[in-house]
C-alpha positions as CSV (number, residue, x, y, z in Angstrom):
1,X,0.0,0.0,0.0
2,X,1.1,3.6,-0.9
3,X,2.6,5.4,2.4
4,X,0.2,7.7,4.2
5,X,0.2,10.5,6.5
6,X,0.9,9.4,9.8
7,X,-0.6,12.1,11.5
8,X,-3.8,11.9,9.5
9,X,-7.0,9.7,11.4
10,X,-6.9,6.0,9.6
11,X,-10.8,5.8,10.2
12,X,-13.4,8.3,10.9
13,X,-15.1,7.4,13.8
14,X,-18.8,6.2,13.0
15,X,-19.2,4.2,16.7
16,X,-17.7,3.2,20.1
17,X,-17.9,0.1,21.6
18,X,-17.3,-0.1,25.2
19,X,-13.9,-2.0,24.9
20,X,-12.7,1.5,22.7
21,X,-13.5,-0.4,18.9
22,X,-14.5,1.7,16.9
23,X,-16.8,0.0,14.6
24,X,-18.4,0.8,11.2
25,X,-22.3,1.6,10.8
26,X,-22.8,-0.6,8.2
27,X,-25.1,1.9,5.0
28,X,-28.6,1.2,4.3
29,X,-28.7,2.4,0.7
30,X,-29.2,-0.2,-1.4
31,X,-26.8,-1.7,-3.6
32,X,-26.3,-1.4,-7.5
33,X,-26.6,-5.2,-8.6
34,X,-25.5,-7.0,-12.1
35,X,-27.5,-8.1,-14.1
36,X,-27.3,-11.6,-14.5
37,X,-28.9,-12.2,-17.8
38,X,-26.5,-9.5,-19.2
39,X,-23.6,-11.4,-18.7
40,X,-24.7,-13.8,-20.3
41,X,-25.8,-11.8,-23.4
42,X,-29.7,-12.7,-23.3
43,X,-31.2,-10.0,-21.3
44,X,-34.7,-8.7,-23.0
45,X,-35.0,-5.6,-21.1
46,X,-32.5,-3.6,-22.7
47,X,-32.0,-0.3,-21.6
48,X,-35.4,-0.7,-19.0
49,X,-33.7,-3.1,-16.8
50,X,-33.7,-2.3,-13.5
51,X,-29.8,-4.1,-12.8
52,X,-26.2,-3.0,-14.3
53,X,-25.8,-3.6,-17.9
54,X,-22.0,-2.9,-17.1
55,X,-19.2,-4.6,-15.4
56,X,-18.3,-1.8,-12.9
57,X,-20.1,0.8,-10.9
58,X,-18.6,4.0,-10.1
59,X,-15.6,6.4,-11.8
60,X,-12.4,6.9,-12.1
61,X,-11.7,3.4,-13.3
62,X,-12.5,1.3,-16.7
63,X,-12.6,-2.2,-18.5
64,X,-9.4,-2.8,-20.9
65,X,-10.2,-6.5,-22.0
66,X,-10.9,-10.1,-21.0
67,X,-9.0,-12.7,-21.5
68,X,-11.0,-16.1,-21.7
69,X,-8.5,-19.1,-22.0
70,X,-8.6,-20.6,-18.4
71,X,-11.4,-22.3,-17.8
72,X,-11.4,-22.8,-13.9
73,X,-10.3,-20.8,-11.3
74,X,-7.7,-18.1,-11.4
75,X,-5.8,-18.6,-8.5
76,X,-2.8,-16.3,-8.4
77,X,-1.6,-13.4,-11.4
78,X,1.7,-12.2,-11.1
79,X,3.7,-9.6,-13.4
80,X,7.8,-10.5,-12.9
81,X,10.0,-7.7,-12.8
82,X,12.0,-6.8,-16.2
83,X,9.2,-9.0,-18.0
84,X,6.9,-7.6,-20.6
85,X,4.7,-11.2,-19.6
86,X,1.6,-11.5,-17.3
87,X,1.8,-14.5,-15.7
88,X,-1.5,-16.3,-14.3
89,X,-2.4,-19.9,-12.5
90,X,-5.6,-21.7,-12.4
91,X,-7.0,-24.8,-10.8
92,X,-7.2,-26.7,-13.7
93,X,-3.8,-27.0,-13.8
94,X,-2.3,-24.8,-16.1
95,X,-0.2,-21.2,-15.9
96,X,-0.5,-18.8,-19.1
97,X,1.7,-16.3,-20.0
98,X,0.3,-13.1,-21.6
99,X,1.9,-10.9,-24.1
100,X,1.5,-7.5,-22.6
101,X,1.6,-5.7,-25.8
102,X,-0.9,-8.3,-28.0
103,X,-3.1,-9.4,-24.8
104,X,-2.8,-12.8,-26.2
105,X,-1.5,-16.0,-24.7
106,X,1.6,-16.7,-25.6
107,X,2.2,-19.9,-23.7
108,X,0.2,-22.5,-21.6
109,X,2.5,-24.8,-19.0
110,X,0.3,-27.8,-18.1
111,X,1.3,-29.0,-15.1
112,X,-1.0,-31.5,-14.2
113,X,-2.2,-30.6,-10.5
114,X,-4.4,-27.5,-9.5
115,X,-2.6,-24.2,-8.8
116,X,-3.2,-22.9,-6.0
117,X,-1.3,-19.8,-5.3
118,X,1.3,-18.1,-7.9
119,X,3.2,-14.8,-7.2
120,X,6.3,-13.1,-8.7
121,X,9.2,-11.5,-6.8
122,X,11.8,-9.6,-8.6
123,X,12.9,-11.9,-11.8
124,X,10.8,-15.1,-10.2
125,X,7.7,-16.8,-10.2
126,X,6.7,-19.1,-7.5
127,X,3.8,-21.3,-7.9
128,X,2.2,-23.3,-5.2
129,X,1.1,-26.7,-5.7
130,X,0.2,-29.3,-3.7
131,X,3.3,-30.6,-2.1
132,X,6.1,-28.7,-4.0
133,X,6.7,-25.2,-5.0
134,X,7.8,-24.3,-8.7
135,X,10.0,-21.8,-9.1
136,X,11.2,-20.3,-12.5
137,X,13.7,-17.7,-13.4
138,X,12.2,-15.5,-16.1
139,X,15.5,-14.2,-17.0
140,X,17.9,-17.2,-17.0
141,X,14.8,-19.9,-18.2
142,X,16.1,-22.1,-14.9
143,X,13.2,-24.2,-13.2
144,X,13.7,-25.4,-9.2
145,X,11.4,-27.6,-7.3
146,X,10.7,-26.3,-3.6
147,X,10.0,-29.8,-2.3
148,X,8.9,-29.6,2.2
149,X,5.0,-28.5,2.0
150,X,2.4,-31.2,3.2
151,X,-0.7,-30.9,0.8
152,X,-1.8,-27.8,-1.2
153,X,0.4,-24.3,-0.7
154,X,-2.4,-22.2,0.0
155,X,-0.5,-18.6,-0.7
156,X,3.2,-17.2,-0.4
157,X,5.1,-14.1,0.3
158,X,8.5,-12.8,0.1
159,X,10.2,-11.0,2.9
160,X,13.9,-10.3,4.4
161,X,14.9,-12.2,0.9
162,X,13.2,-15.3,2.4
163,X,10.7,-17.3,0.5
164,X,7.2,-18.6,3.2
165,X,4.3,-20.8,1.9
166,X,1.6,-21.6,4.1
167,X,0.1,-25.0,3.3
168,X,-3.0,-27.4,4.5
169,X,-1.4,-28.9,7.5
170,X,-0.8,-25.5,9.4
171,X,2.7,-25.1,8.5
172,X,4.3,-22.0,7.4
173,X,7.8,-23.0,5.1
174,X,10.6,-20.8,4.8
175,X,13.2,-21.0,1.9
176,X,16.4,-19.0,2.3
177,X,17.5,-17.3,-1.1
178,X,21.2,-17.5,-2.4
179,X,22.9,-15.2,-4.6
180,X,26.0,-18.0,-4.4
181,X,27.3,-19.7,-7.4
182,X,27.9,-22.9,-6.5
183,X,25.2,-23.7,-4.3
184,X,21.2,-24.1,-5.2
185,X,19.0,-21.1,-5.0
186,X,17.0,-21.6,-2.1
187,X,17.4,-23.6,0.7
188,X,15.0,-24.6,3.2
189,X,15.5,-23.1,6.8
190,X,12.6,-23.6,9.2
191,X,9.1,-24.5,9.4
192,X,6.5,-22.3,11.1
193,X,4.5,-23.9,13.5
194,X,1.6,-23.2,15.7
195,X,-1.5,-23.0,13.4
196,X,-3.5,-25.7,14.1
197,X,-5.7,-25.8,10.5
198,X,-4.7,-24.6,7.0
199,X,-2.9,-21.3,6.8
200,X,-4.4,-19.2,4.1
201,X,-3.2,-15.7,3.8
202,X,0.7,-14.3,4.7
203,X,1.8,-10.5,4.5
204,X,5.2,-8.8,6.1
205,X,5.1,-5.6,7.5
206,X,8.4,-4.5,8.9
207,X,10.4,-7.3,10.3
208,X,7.1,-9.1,11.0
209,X,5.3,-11.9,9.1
210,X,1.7,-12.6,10.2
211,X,-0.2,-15.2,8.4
212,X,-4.1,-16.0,9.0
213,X,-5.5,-19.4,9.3
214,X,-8.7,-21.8,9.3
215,X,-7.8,-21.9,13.0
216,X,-9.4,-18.1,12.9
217,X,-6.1,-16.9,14.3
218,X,-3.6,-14.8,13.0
219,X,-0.2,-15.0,14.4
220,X,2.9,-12.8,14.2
221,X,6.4,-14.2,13.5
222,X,9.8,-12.3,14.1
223,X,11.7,-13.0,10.6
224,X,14.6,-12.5,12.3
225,X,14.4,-15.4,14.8
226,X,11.6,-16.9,12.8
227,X,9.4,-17.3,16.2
228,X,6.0,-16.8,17.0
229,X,5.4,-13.1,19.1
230,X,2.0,-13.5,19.3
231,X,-1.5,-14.5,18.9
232,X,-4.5,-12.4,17.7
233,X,-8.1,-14.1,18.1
234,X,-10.2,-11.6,17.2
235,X,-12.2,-13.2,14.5
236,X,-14.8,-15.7,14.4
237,X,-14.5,-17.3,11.2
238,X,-11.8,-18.1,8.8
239,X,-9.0,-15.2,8.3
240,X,-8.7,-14.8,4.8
241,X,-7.3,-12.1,4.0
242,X,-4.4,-9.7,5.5
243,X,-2.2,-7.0,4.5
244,X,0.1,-4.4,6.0
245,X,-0.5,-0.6,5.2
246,X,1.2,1.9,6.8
247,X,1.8,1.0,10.2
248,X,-1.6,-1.0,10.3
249,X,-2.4,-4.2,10.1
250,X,-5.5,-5.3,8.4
251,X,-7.4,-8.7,8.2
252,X,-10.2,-10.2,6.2
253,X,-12.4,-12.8,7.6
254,X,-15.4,-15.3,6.3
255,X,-17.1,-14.0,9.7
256,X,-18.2,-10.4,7.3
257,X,-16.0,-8.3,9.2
258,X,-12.6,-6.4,8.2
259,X,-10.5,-5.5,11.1
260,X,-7.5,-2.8,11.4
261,X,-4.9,-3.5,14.1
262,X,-2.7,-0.9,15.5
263,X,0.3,-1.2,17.9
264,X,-1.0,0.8,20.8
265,X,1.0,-1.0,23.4
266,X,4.6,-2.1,22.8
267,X,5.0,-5.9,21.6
268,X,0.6,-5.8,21.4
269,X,-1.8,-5.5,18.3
270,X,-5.5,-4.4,18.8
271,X,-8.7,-3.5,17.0
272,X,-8.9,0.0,16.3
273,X,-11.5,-0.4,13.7
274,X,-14.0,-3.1,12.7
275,X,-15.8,-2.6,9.1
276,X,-19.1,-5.0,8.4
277,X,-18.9,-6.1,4.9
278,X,-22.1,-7.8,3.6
279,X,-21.5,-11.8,2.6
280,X,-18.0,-12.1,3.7
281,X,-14.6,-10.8,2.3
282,X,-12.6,-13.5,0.3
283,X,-9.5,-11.2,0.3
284,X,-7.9,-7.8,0.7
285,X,-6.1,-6.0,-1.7
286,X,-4.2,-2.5,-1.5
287,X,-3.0,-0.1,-4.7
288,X,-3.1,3.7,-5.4
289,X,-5.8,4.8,-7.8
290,X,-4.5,7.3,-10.8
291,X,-3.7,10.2,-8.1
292,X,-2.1,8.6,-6.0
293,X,-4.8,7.5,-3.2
294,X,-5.1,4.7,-1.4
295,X,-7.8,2.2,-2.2
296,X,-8.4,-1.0,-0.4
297,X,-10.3,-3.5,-2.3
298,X,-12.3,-6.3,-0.6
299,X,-13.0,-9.4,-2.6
300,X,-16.7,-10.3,-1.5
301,X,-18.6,-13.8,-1.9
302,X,-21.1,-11.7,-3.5
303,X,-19.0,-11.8,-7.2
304,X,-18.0,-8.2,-6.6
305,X,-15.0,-6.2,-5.6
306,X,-15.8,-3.2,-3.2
307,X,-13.2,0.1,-3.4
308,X,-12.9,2.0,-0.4
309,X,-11.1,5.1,-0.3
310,X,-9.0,5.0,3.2
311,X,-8.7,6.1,5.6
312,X,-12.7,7.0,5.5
313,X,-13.6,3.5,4.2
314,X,-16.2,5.4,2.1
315,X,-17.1,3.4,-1.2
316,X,-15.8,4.4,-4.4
317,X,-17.1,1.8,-6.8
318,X,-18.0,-1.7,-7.0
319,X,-16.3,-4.1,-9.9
320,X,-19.0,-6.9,-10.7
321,X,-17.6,-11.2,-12.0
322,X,-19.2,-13.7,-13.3
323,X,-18.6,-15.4,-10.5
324,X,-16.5,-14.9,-7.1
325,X,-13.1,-12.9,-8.1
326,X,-10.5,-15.4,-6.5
327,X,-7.1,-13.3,-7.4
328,X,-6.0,-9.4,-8.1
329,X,-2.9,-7.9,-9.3
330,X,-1.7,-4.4,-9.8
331,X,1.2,-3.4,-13.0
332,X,2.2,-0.7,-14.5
333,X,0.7,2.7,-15.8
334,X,-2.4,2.6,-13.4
335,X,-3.3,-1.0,-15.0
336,X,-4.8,-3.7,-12.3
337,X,-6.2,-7.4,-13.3
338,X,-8.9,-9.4,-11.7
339,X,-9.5,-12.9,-12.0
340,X,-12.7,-15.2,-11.3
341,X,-13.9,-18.4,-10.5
342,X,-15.0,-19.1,-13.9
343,X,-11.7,-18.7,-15.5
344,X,-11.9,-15.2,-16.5
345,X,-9.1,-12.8,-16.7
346,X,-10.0,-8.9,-16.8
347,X,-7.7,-6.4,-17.4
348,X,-8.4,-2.7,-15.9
349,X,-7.4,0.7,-15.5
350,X,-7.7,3.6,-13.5
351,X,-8.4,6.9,-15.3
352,X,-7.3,10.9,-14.6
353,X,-10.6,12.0,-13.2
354,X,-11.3,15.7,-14.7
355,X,-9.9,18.7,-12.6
356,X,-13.0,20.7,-11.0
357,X,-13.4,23.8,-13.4
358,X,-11.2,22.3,-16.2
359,X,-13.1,22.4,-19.7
């Protein structure tokens, strides 16, 4: 997430709770809606329809293209540093690589198990599988297996030039990188244990990792000693979700709720701010719109993607799928991708709202 004023509010109050939580007063306007027949090109209303003949609702932002080749879900999109390729993983066991400039696929690897996270750090792509990690150097064309998880690798993150993936047994694997010639790329140096179900979400913040879990805990890990500092149990339902922003933490859970954690008391995290979020957030995702503003978008089991402008949380538009958006990826020149549970890769951009008196 972009860096914000420190001094400025994260959240305007709307409520107290007795415990000090503030916590959101969740809008009683009603919601625009999709039409569903329109998406599937047989709606007979036409312009009278009552629903959204369009795939977004709000400004600032637009549709580019769709890209239709996977046919399951899109699990993780990545855009590797130095490459003009957008890279993107699906459950039905493929990863296609996009040509930036044509918007066509260029290649399809065909692994032959589901995908079920995929992310890019610097020149490599890492993507999660069950039991193994694949790792491929776009530049140098050199392919590693990252063999230590115990069933699917849920999601991954890089941090202090360590590789974690948090996997279906609870266990959070951490591969050292080397820049050595003689010796392999990555070496496996601890395993992260504590969680008691799968862990589903990791971000670092700092020198922290935190990773969320089926266990509806989130736990922070010192990456220097690699140890568990604490546990948050907040939530009532699966954590799916969390990123770091700013000196905030926040977290995404299948219980409707997204919570920000701030450090109020050294070596603690609490719940500053709890934000109701109608059918459940699949995931959190952070980028600056085309001036520069922070926007957090939530994921929701609804097929849409909420935008909030922080720190008000006040809506800014709503993005509409097919079915629930599973992944979302930010590149260059204000561009951002999407993809759902049908397969379907959009491609998007934010747009130079006009200046107030400009002609």
């Amino acid at each position: 997430m972009p860096k914000h004023n420190k001094k400025t509010e994260l959240i305007k109050k709307s409520g107290d709770r007795r415990d000090g939580t503030i916590v959101a007063k969740v809008s009683k306007k009603s919601s625009p809606t999709i039409c569903k027949y329109w998406t599937n090109n047989n709606c007979v209303h036409g312009e009278k329809c009552l629903n959204l003949h369009s795939w977004f609702h709000g400004d600032g932002f637009s549709t580019i293209t769709k890209l239709q080749e996977h046919k399951k879900a899109i699990t993780g999109i990545a855009l590797p540093v130095g490459s003009d390729k957008l890279y993107s993983g699906s459950t039905n066991g493929t990863v296609r690589i996009w040509d930036c400039h044509t918007g066509r696929c260029a290649n399809t690897i065909n692994l032959g198990a589901e995908v079920t996270s995929l992310i890019s750090e610097g020149p490599w792509i890492f993507v999660g599988l069950k039991n193994v990690i694949m790792a491929w150097n776009t530049q140098t064309m050199s392919e590693f297996t990252l063999d230590g998880p115990k069933g699917q690798v849920l999601t991954m993150t890089v941090g202090n030039d360590i590789l974690f993936a948090g996997s279906e047994d609870g266990v959070i694997s951490a591969w050292r990188g080397s820049s050595e010639a003689n010796s392999l790329p990555f070496e496996l140096v601890a395993s992260l244990t504590g969680h008691t179900k799968a862990v589903v979400c990791l971000t670092v913040g700092g020198k922290m990792l935190y990773s969320g879990s089926k266990d509806k805990t989130i736990k922070a890990w010192n990456m220097d000693t690699l140890q568990c500092t604490m546990t948050l149990n907040e939530h009532t339902d699966v954590v799916t979700s969390l990123i770091c922003w700013d000196q905030y933490l926040l977290s995404s859970s299948s219980d409707s709720t997204v919570k920000i954690w701030a450090c109020i008391e050294v070596g603690t995290l609490n719940v500053i701010y709890t934000h109701n979020v109608e059918d459940g957030v699949v995931s959190l995702y952070g980028m600056p719109d085309a001036e520069g503003k922070p926007i957090l978008c939530c994921l929701s089991k609804d097929n849409s993607i909420r935008m909030h402008e922080l720190p008000s949380f006040s809506e800014r538009g709503r993005l509409f799928a097919k079915k629930e958006v599973a992944s979302i990826e930010s590149g260059p020149g204000g561009l951002f991708f999407t993809g759902d549970k049908t397969g379907l890769l959009m491609v998007w951009k934010w747009l130079d709202l006009p200046k107030v008196g400009s002609s």
